[in-house]
N, C-alpha and C positions, 0 to 999 in steps of 0.2 A: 612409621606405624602410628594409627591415632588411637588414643586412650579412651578409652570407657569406662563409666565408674554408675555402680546403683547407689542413685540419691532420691530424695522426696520421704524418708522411711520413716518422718516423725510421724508421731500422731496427738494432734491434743498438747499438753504439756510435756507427752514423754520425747524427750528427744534422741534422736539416732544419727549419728554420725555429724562428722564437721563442715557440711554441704558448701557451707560460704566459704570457708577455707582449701576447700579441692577443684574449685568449680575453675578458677583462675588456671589451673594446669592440666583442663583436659578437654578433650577434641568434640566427647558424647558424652550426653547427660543419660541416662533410664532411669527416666521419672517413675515411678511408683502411683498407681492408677487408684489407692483406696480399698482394693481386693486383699493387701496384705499388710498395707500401711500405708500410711498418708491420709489427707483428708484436703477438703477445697483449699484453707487456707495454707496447708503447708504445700501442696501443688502450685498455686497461684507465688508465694515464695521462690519456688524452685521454678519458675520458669522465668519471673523478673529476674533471679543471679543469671539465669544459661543466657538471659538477652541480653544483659549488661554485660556478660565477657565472651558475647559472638559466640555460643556453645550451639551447637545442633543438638537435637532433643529426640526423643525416642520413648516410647511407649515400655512400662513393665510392669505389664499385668500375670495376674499368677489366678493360681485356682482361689474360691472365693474363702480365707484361711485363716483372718487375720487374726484370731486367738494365738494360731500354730505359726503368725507368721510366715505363710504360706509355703512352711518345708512339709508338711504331709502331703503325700498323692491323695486323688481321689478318682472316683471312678466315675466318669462321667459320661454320659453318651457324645459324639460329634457333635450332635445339635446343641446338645449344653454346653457343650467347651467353647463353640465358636460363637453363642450369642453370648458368652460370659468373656469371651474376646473384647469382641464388639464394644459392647457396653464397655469396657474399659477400658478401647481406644479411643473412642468417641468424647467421654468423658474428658482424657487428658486432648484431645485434638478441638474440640471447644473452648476451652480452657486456652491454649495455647492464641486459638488464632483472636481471643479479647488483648493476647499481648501483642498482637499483628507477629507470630510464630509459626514456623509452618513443621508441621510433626512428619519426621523422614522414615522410622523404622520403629521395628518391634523387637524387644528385647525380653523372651518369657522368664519371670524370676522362681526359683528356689527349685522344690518339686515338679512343677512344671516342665522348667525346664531340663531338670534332670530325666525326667521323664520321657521328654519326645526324641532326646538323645540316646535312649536306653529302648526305645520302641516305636519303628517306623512310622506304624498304623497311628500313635499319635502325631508324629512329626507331622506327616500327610495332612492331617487333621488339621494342624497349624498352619501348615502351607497353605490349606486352601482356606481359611478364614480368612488370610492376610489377603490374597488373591480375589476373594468376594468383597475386603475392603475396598471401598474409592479412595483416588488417591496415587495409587502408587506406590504402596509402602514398601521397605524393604525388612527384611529378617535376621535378624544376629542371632548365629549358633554357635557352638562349637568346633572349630574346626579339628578334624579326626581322621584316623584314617579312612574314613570310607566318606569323605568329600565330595568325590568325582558322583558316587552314587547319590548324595542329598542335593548335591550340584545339580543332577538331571530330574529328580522331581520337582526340584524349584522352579525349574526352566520349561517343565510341561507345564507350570500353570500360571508360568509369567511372571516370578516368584523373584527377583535378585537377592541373593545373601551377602552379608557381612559376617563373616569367618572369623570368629575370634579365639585367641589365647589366653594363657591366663599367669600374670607374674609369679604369682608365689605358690602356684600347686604342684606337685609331682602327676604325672603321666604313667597309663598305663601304656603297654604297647600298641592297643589300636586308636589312642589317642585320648583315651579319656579320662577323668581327673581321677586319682586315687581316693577313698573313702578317708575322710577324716579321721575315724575312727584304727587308723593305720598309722604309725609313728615315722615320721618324716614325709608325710602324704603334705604338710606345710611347710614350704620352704623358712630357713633362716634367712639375715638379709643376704648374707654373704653367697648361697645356693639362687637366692632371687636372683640378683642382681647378675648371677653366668647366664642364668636363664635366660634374661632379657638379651643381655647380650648374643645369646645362640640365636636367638630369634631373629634381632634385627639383621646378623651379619648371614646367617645359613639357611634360616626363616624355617629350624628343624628345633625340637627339643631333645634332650637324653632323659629316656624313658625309665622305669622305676628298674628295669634290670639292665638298662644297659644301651640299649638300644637308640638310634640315633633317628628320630620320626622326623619327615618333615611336614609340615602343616600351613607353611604359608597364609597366615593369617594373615587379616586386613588392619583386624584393631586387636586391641590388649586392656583384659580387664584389670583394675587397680581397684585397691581398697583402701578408704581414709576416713575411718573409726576414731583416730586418734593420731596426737603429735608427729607419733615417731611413722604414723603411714602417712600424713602429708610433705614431711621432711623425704620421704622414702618417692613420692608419685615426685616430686620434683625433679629429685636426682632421675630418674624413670625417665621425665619428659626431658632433663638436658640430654640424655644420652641419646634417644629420636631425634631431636634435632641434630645432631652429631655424626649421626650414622649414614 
């Protein structure tokens, strides 16, 4: 299973996360487009490391937020969501190809994508921007129990997805993350680390009551904020190679 992690999220002096330190242990990059963080030169950054360690790269752009960080929704019309797409593919897909890169998919971040998860009519929405992009691009969602059905609007519009999991969150029953705001909705290492493991060998999680989901994911998100989660993606990526 290949890793994915959101990197690019500096901006200016403030720094976020350990980008040069994680980038060596994972399969996808989601670069951060400027919509909720990042800026030219920390983009331009983060795509010389994904070239220097053969990383494939991927678009993550979020609602236009970056006070909030891009975790507030907003209510936007289609038209707005999809040129505010656009514009934030384009941005990182320029960028990319002055590195001779060539940009493979879209990874919506924070609200966003919690969003299109939580409401077809956005999904759709995202679908079809992707789909009026050139290119080819493909889409990282969530993988959940109603797959087969995002499966089949992707595929009316031409749409391929990347089906992802996620290391350290709890599950609801129809697949989707538990609110943070819920005590043990973050795994520890020791609850991580079954996780991954359920995954790579059953390619199913154990849900927050019990239940055994399977979700067959493509890729696995990781998070390396700090020491003990780049010491943590390692052990992550020896175990994929193992499995």
């Amino acid at each position: 299973m290949k890793l994915n992690c959101d990197l690019g999220e500096s901006f200016g002096a403030w720094q976020m996360g350990l980008d040069d330190q994680v980038m060596p242990h994972i399969d996808l990059a989601n670069i951060a487009c400027g919509f909720h963080a990042g800026d030219p030169d920390v983009m331009a950054q983060t795509l010389a490391l994904a070239k220097r360690h053969n990383v494939m790269i991927g678009a993550h752009p979020s609602y236009p937020d970056k006070q909030g960080f891009g975790r507030r929704s907003m209510a936007l019309t289609e038209q707005e969501l999809t040129h505010c797409l656009h514009y934030q593919i384009a941005a990182l897909e320029g960028m990319a190809k002055v590195h001779g890169l060539t940009l493979t998919y879209v990874k919506p971040h924070g609200a966003l994508y919690n969003d299109m998860m939580a409401d077809e009519r956005i999904l759709l929405s995202v679908i079809k921007a992707i789909a009026q992009y050139s290119g080819k691009l493909k889409l990282m969602i969530l993988a959940t129990a109603d797959a087969k059905r995002h499966q089949q609007l992707a595929n009316e519009h031409g749409v391929t997805l990347i089906l992802e999991a996620f290391a350290d969150r709890q599950y609801t029953d129809q697949g989707h993350l538990v609110s943070r705001k819920i005590p043990g909705s973050v795994h520890n290492k020791a609850a991580l680390i079954a996780q991954v493991k359920q995954l790579l060998n059953t390619g199913s999680v154990t849900t927050q009551s019990g239940k055994k989901l399977t979700l067959n994911a493509d890729s696995l998100c990781v998070h390396g904020d700090n020491a003990d989660g780049i010491a943590l993606i390692s052990e992550i990526k020896a175990l994929c190679q193992t499995s």
